[in-house]
C-alpha positions as a printed Julia matrix, in Angstrom:
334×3 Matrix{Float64}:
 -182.24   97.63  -25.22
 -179.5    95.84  -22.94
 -177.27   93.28  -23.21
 -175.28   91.67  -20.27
 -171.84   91.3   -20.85
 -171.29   88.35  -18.49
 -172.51   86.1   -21.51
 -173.78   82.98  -20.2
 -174.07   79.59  -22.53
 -175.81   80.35  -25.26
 -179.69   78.41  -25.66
 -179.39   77.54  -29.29
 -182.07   76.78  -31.33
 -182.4    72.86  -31.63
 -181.34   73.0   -36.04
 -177.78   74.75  -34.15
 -178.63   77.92  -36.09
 -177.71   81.22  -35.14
 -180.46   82.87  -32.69
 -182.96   85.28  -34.46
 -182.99   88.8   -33.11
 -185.93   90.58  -31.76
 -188.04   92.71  -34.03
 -188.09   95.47  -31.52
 -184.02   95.74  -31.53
 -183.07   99.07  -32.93
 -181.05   99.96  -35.82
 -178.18  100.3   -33.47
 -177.77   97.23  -32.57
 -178.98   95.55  -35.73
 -175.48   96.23  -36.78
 -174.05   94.37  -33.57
 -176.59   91.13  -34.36
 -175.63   91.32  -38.67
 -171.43   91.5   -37.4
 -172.12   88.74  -34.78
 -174.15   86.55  -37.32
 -171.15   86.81  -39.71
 -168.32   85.83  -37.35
 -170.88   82.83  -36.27
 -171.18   81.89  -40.01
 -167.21   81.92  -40.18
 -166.26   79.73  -37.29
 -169.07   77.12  -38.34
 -167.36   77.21  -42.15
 -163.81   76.77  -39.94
 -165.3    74.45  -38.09
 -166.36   71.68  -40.65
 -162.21   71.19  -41.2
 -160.87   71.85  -37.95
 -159.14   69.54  -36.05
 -160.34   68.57  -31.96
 -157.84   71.48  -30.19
 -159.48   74.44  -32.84
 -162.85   72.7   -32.99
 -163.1    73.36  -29.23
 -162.4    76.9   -29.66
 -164.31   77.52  -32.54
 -167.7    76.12  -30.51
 -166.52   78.52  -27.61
 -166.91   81.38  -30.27
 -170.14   80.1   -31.8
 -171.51   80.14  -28.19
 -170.34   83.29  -27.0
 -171.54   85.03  -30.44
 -174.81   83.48  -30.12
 -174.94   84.37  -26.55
 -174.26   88.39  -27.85
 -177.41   87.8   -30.03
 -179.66   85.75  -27.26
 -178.87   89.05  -24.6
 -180.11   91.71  -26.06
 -183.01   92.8   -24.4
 -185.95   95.46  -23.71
 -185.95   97.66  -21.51
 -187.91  100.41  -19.91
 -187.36  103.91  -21.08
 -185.28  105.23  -18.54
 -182.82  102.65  -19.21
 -183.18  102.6   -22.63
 -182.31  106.53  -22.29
 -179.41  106.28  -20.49
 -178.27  103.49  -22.72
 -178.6   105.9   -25.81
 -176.38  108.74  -24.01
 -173.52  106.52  -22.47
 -173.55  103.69  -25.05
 -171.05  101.58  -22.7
 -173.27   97.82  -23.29
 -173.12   98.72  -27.34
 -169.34   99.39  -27.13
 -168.26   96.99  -25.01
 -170.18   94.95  -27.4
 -168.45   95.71  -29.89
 -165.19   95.34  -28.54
 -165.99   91.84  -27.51
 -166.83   91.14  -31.56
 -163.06   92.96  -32.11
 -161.62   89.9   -29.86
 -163.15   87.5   -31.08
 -162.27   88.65  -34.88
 -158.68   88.52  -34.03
 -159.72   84.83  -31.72
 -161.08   83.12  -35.05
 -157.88   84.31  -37.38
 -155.58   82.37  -34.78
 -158.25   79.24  -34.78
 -157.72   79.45  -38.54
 -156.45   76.49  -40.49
 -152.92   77.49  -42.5
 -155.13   77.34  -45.43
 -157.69   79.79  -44.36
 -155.47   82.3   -42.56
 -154.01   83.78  -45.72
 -158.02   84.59  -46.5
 -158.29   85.71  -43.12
 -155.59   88.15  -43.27
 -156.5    89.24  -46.68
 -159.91   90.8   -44.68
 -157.91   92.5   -42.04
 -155.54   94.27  -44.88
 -159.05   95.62  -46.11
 -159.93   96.8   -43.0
 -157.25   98.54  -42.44
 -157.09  101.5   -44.7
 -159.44  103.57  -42.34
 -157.65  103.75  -39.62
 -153.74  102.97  -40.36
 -152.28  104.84  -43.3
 -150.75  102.4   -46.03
 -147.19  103.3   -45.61
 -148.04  102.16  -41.85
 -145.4    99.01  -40.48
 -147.29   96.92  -39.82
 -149.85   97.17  -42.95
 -146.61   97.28  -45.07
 -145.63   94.3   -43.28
 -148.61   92.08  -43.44
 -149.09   92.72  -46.99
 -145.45   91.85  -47.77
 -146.14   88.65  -45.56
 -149.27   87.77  -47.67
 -147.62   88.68  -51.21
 -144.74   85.81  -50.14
 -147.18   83.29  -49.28
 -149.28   83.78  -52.18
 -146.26   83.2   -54.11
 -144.79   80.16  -52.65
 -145.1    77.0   -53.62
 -146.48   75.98  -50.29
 -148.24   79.36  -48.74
 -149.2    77.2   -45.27
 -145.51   76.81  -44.8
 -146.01   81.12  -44.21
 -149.0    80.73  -41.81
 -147.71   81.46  -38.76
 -145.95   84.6   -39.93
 -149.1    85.98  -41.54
 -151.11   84.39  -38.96
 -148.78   87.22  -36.48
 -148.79   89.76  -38.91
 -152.49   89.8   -39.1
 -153.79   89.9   -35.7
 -151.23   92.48  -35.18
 -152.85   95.0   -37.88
 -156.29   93.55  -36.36
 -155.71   94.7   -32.76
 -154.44   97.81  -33.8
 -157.2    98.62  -36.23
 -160.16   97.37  -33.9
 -158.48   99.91  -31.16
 -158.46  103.0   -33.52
 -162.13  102.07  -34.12
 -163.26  101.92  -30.66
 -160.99  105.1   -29.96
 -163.14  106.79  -32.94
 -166.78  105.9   -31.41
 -166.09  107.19  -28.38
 -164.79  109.93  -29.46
 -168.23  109.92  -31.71
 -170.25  109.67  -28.75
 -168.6   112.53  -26.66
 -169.09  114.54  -29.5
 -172.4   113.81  -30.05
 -173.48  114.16  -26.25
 -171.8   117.62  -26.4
 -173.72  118.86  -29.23
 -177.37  117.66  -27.92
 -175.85  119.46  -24.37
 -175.69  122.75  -26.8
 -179.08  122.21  -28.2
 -180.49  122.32  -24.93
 -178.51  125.12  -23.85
 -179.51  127.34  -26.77
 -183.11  126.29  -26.52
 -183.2   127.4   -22.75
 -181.67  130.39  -23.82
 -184.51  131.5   -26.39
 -186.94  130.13  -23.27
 -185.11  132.81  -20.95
 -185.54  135.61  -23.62
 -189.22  134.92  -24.18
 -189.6   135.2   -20.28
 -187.52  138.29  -20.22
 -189.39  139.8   -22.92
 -192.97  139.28  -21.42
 -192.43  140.05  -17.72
 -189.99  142.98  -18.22
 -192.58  146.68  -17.35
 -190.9   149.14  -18.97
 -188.56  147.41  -20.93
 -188.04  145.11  -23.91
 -185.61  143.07  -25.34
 -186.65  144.04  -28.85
 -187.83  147.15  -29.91
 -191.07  147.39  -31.37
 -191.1   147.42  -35.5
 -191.73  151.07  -36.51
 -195.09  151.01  -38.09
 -198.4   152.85  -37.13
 -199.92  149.95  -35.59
 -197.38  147.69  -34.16
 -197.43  144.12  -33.18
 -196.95  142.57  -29.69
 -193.72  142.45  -28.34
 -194.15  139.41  -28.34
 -195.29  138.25  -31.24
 -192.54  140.85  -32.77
 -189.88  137.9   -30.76
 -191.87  135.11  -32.17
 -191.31  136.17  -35.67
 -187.68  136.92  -34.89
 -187.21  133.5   -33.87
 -189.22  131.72  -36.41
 -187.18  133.21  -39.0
 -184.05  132.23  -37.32
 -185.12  128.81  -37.58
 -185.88  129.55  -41.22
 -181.99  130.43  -41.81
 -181.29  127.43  -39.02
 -182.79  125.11  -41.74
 -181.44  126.58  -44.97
 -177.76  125.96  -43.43
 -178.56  122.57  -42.09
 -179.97  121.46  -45.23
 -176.57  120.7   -47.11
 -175.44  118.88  -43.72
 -178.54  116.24  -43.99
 -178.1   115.82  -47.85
 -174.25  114.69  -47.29
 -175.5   112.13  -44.13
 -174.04  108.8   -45.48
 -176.35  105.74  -44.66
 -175.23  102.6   -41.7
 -174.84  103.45  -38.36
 -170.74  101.94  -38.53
 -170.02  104.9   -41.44
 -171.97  107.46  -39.69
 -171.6   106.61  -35.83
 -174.52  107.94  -33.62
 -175.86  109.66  -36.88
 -173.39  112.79  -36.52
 -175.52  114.66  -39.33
 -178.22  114.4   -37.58
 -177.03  116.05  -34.11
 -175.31  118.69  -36.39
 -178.84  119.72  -37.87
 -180.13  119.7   -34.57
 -177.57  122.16  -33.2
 -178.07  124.43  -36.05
 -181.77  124.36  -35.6
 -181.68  125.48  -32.1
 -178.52  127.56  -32.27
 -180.39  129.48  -35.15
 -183.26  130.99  -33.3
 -181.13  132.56  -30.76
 -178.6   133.96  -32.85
 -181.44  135.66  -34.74
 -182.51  137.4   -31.69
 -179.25  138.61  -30.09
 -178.58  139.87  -33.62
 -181.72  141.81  -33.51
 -181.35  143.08  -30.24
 -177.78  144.55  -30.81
 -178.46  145.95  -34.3
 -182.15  147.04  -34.38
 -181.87  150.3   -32.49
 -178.95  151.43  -35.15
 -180.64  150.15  -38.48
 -184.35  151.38  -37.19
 -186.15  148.29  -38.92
 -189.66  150.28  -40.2
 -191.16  147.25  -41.48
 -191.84  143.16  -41.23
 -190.06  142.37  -44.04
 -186.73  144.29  -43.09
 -187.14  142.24  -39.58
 -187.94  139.04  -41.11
 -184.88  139.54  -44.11
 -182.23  140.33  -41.41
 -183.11  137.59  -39.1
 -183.26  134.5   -41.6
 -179.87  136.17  -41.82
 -178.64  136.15  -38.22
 -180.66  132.85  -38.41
 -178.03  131.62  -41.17
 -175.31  132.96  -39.41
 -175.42  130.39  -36.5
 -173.01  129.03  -39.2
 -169.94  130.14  -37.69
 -170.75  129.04  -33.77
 -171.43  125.49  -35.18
 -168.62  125.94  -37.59
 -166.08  123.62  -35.07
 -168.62  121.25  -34.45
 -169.18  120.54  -38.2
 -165.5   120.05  -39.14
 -164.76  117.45  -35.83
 -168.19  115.59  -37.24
 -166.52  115.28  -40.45
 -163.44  114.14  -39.35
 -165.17  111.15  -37.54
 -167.86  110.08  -40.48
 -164.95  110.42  -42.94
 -162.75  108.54  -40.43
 -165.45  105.97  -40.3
 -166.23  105.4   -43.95
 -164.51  102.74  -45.58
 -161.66  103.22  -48.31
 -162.76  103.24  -51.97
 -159.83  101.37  -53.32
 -158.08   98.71  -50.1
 -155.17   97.09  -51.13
 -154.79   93.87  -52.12
């Protein structure tokens, strides 16, 4: 999927409805289309009471959020590929939706903007803490208006206060996906790395003569060497799995609480971090401990396997940072 930026007129349907998105979109931007689709919904509520300067403006933001919808298209794979590791059409979408959030709460009427900036005081809490200026500031703002006798007569003040706590809030969020992505593009790099690592040890181990990088398990009839660093591996994935397991369990659902499904690249790091940990552990502890049997081998590596633990450990506290950064608050204030 693609969408071009340089939004043209939007070709809306001849009923004026909001355009339908493809069935092929992706999850991803499903959450783009549902956020675009409820700004839309907004200015055409503003619109039925707007007067001829805002109902100008409001059309201009029905057309340019219908245009977001209408310009998201397929693509091949290699597009679509380097789409999912840069992410630069999905953010910048994104940060066009931002804009226009903070465009539609100055085309609001004095009687909606108090409603307005009631939703950007809930949005808030994520990303500004409550003792925050500005938050403190728009919420005194909106607790004056509500009690006057005439809260339009306050509009303009809120109407400041609001997109204010808006633009800062919409930047924290952008800051936090991107830091998301770079995150997440540095774990699959990992993956890879450790997996061509385990690839280079099974090389090493079948084309060295006289040497091995595992010694041979101390039976009468041993296995292959290689099938002796199959096993090692296998049950590093074993342990890989038993530590990633708690990680998947605690995945929150929605792409905008869990950005680029963090979780997921965790368990995928641990799964191929896992294998080779098993086997350098092995190597550097098998001569000593003299492993007689399969089950000793198999024991220590789910262990080693397990242990991959503390190489991911960083990697697992900076994804929790971001999905908890991400989630909304239980309790916003009112």
């Amino acid at each position: 999927m693609t969408i071009r930026l340089a939004l043209e007129p939007a070709r809306l349907p001849h009923d004026g409805s909001f355009p339908k998105l493809s069935w092929k979109a992706p999850g991803r931007w499903l959450d783009v289309y549902v956020r675009a689709q409820s700004l839309w919904w907004s200015a055409d509520r503003m619109a039925t009471t707007a007067d001829a300067t805002r109902l100008a403006g409001l059309e201009e933001v029905k057309n340019v959020l219908a245009a977001v919808a209408e310009q998201i298209l397929p693509t091949r794979l290699l597009p679509r590929i380097r789409l999912w590791w840069s992410a630069t059409p999905i953010e910048a979408a994104w940060g066009l939706l931002h804009d226009i959030e903070e465009r539609l709460v100055s085309l609001a009427s004095d009687e909606d903007v108090v409603s307005e900036a009631a939703k950007a005081l809930e949005h808030a809490p994520p990303f500004l803490k409550p003792d925050d200026e500005r938050v403190r500031y728009l919420r005194e703002t909106l607790e004056n208006a509500r009690a006057a006798a005439d809260p339009a007569a306050h509009a303009a003040t809120v109407r400041t206060a609001a997109i204010a706590v808006l633009a800062v809030t919409h930047e924290a969020s952008d800051m936090l996906h991107r830091q998301a992505r770079t995150l997440r593009n540095r774990m699959l790099g990992a993956s890879v790395v450790s997996l061509l690592a385990v690839g280079i040890a099974f090389a090493a181990q079948a084309v060295l003569p006289d040497g091995q990088l595992l010694l041979d398990v101390g039976t009468p009839d041993p296995p292959h060497r290689m099938a002796v660093l199959g096993l090692v591996a296998l049950s590093g994935l074993i342990g890989a799995v038993i530590s990633a397991l708690p990680v998947m369990a605690a995945m929150p659902a929605g792409y905008r609480r869990n950005p680029y499904a963090l979780p997921v690249q965790q368990a995928l790091l641990k799964l191929c971090t896992g294998p080779l940990t098993a086997i350098v552990g092995i190597a550097l502890v098998s001569s000593d401990l003299g492993l007689h049997n399969t089950g000793q081998l198999v024991s220590l590596s789910v262990v080693f396997g397990t242990a991959q633990h503390v190489l991911t450990r960083i990697a697992d506290q900076k994804a929790a940072q971001l999905t908890n950064a991400a989630a909304p608050a239980s309790t916003p204030p009112s």
